[in-house]
Backbone as a chain_set.jsonl record, in Angstrom:
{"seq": "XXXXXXXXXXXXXXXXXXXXXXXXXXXXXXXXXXXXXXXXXXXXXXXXXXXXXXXXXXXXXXXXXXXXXXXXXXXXXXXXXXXXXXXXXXXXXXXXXXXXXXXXXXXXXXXX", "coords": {"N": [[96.519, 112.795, 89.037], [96.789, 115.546, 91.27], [99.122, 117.925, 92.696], [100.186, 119.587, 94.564], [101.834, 123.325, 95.498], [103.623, 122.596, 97.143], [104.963, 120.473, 96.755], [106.507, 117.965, 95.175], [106.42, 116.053, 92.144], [108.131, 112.909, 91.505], [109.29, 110.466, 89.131], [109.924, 107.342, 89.405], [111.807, 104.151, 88.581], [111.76, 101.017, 90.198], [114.517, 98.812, 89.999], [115.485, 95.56, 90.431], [118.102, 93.805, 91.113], [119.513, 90.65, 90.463], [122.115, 88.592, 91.513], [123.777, 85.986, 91.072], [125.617, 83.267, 92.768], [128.986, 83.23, 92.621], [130.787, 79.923, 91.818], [132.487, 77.194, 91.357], [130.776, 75.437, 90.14], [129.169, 76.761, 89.174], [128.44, 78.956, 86.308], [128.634, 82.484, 86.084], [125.594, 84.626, 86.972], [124.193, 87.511, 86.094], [121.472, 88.999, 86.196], [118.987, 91.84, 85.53], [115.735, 92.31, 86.436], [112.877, 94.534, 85.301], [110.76, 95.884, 87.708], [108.542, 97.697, 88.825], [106.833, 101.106, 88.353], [106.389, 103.761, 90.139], [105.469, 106.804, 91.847], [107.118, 109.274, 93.58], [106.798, 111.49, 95.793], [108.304, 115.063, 96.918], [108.363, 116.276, 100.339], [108.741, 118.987, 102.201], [108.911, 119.549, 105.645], [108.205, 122.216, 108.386], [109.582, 122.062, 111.524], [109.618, 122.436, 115.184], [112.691, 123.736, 116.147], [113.857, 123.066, 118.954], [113.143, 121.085, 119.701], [113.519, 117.922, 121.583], [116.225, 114.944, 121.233], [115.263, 113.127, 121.613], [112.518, 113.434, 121.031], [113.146, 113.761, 117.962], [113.843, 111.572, 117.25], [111.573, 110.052, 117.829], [109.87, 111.063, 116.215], [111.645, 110.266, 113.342], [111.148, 107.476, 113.81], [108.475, 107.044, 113.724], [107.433, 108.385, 111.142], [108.819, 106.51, 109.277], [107.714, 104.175, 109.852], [105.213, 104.472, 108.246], [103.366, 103.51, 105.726], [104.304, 103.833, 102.524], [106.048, 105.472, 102.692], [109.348, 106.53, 101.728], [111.633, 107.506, 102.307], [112.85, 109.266, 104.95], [114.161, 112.773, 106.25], [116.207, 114.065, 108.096], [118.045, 116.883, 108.521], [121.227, 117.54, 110.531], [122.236, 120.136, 110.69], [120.427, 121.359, 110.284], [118.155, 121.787, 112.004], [115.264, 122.147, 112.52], [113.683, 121.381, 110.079], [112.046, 118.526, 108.138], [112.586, 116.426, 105.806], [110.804, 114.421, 103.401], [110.535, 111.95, 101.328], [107.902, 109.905, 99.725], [105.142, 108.222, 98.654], [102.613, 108.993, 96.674], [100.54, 107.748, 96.069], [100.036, 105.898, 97.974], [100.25, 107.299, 100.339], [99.38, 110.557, 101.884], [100.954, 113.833, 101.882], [99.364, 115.229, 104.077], [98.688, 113.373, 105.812], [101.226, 112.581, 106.954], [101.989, 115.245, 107.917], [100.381, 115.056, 109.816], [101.191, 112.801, 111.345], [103.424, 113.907, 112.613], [102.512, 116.173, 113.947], [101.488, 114.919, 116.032], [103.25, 114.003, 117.69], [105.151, 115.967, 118.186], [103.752, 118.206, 118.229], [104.052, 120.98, 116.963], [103.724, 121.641, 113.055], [104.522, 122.752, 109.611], [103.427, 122.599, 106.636], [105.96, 122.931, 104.044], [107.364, 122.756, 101.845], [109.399, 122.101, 99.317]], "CA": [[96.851, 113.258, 90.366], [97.108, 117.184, 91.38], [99.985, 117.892, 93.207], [100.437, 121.344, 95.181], [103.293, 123.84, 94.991], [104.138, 122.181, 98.195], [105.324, 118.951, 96.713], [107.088, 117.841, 93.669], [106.523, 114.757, 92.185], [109.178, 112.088, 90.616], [109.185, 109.064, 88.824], [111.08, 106.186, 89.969], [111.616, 102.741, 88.57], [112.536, 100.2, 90.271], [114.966, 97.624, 89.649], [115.623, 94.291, 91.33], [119.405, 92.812, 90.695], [119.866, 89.233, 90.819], [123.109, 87.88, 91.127], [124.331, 84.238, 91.438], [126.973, 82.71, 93.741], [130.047, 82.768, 91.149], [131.645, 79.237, 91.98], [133.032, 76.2, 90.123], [129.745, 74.2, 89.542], [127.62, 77.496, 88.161], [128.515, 80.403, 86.204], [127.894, 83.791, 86.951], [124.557, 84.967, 85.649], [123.216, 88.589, 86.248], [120.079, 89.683, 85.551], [117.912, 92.725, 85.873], [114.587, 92.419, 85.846], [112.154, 95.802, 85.116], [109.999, 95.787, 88.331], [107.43, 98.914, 88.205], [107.092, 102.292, 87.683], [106.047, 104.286, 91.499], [105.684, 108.146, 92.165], [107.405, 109.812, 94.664], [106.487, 113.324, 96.087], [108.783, 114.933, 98.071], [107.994, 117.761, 100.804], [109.738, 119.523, 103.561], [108.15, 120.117, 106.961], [109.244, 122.858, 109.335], [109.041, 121.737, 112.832], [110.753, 122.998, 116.475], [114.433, 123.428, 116.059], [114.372, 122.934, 120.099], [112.607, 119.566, 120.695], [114.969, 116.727, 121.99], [117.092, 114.37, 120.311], [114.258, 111.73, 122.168], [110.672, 113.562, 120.022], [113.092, 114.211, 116.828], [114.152, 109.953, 116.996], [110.486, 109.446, 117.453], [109.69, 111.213, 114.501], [112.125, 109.414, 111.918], [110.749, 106.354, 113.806], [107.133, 107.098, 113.062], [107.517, 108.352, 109.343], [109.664, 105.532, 109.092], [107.217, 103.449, 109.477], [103.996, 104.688, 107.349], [103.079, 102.764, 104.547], [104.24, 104.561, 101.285], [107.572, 106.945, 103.311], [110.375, 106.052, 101.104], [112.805, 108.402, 102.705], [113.274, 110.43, 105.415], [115.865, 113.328, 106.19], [116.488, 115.562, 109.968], [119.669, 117.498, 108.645], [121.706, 118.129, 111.745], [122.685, 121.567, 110.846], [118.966, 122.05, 109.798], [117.101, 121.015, 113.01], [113.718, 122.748, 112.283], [113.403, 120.809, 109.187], [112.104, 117.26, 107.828], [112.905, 116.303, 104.349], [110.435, 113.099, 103.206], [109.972, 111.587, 99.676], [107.087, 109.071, 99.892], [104.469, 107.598, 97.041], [101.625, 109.479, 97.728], [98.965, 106.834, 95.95], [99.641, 105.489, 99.186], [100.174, 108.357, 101.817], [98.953, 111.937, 101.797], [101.545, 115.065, 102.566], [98.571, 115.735, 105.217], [98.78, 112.233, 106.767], [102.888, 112.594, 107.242], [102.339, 116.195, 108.55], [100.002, 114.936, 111.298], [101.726, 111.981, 112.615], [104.51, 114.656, 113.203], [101.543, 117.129, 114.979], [100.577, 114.188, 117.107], [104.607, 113.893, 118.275], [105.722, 117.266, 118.237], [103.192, 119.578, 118.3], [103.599, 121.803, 115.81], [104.45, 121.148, 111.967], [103.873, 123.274, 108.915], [104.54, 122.198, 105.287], [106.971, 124.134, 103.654], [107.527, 122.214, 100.293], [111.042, 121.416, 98.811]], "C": [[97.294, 114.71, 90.281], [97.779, 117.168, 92.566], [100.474, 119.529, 93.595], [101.67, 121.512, 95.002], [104.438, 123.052, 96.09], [104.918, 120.791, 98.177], [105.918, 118.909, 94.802], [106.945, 116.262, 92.906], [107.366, 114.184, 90.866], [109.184, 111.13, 89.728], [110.034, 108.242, 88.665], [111.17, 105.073, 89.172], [112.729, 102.001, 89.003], [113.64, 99.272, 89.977], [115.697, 96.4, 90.608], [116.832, 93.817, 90.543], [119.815, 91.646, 91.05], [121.281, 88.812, 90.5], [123.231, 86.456, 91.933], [125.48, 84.366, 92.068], [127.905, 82.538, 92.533], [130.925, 81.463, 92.443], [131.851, 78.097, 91.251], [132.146, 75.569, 89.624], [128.827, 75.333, 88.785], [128.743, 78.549, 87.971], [127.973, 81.657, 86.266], [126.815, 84.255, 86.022], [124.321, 86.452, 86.621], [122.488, 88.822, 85.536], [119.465, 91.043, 86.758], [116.988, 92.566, 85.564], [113.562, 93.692, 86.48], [110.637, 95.166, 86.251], [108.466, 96.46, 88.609], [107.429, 99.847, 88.412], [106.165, 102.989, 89.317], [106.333, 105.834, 91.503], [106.083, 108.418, 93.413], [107.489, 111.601, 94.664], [107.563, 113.547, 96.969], [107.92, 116.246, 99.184], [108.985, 117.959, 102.276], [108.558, 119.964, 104.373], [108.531, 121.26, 108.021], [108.249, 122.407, 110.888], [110.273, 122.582, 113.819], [111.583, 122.847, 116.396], [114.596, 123.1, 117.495], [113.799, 121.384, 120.134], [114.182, 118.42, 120.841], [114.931, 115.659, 121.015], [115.864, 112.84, 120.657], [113.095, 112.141, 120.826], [111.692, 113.142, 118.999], [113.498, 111.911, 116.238], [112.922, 109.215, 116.771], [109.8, 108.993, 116.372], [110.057, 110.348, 113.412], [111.221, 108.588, 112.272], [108.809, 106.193, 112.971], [107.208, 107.144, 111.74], [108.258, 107.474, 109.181], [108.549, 104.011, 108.724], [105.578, 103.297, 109.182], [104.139, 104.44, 106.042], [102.723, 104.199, 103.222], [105.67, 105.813, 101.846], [108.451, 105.635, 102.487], [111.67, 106.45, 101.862], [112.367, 109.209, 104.026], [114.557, 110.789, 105.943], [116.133, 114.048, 107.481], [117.585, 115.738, 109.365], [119.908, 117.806, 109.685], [122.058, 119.602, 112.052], [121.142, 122.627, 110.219], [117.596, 121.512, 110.694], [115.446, 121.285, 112.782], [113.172, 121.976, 110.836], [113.329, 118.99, 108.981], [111.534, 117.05, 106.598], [111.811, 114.385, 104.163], [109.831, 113.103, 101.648], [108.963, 110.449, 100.37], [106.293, 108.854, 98.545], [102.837, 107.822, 97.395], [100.324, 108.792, 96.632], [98.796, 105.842, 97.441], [99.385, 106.082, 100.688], [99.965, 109.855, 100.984], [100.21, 112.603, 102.188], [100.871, 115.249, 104.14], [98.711, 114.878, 106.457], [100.197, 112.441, 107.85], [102.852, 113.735, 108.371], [101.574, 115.823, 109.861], [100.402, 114.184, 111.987], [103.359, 112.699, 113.07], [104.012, 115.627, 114.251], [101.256, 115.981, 116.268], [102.137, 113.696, 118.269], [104.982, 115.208, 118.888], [105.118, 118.259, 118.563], [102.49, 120.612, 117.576], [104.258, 121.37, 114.359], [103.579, 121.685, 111.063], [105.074, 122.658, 107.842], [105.037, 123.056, 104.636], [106.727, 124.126, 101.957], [108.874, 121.875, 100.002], [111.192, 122.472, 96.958]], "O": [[98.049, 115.094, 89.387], [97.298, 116.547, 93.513], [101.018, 120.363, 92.871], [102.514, 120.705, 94.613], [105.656, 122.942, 95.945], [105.361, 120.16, 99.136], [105.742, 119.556, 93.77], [107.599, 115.361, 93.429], [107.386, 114.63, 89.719], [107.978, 111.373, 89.748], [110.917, 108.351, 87.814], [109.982, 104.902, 88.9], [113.917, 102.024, 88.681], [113.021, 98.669, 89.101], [116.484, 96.707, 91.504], [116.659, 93.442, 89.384], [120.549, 91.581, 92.036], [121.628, 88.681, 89.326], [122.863, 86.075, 93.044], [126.247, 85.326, 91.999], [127.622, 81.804, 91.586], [131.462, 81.782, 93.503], [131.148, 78.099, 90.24], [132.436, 74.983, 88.581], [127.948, 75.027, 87.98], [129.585, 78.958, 88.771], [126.778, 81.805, 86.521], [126.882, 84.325, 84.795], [124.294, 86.35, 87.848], [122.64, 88.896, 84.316], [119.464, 91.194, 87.98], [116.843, 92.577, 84.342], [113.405, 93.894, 87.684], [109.772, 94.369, 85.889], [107.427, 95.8, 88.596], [108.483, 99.969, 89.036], [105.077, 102.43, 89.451], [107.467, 106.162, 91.152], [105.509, 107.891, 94.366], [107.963, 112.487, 93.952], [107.929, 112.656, 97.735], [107.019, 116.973, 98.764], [109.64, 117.227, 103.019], [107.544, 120.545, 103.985], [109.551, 120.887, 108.601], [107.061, 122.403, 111.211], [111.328, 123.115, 113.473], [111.865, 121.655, 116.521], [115.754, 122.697, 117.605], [114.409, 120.613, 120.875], [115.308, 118.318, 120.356], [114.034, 115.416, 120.208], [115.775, 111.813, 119.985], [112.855, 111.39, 119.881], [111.476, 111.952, 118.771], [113.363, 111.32, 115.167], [112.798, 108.237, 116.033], [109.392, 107.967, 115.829], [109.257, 109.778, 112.671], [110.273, 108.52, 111.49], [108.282, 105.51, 112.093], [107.08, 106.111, 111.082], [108.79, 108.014, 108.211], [108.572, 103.186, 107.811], [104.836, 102.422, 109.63], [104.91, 105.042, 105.295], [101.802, 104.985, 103.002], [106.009, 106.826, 101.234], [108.334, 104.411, 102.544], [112.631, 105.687, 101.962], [111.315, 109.836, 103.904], [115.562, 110.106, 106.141], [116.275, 115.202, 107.077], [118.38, 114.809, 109.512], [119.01, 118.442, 110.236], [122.158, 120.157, 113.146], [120.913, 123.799, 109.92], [116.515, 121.053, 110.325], [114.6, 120.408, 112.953], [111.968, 122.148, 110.647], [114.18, 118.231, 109.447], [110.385, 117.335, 106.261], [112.175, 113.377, 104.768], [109.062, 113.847, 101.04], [109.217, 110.105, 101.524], [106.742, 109.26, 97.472], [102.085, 107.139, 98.089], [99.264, 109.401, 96.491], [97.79, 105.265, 97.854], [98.757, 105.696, 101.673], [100.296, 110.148, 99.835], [100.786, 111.898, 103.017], [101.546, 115.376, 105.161], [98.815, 115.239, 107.629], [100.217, 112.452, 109.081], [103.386, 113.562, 109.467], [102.034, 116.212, 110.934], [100.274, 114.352, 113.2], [104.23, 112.107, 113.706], [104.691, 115.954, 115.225], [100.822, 116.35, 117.359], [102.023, 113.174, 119.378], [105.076, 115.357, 120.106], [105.663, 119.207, 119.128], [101.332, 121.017, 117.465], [105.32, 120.75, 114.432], [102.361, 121.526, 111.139], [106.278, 122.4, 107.828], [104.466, 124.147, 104.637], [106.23, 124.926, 101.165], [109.38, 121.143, 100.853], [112.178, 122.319, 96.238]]}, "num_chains": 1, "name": "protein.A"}
């Protein structure tokens, strides 16, 4: 995978923590078990520091819910900006930046 200046990519692994009910008939067991190994890119977007508190709720909501967004960020004291890690064997940078063009308007990638 080739990865522009516009993006950085991470490597994550999961882990899944199982714990048991600690009470008198069982003792306590934890386990970790090694789940799998996932890339995450991140990138920054610059969008309208003016749009309303209604588009910028849209937004999270949308990237929120595209298959492969791990994260996203609207700093409050950084309105023109949107911070998203995602796992881009499943989503594009390009994809993310347009379902923010198809809300907002305008949206250029910055990078992180």
């Amino acid at each position: 995978m080739i990865l522009d200046q516009q993006n950085q990519l991470h490597q994550l692994t999961l882990y899944i923590y199982t714990f048991n009910t600690i009470n008198k008939y069982n003792n306590t067991q934890i386990g970790v078990r090694k789940m799998t190994d996932i890339n995450i890119a991140d990138v920054t977007l610059h969008i309208d520091n003016n749009l309303s508190s209604t588009v910028r709720e849209a937004i999270d909501k949308e990237l929120r819910g595209i298959n492969g967004v791990v994260s996203v960020h609207m700093p409050a004291d950084k309105a023109h900006l949107v911070e998203v890690a995602y796992n881009p064997d499943n989503v594009q940078a390009e994809h993310i930046a347009h379902s923010i063009r198809e809300l907002a308007g305008h949206v250029e990638l910055i990078g992180l």
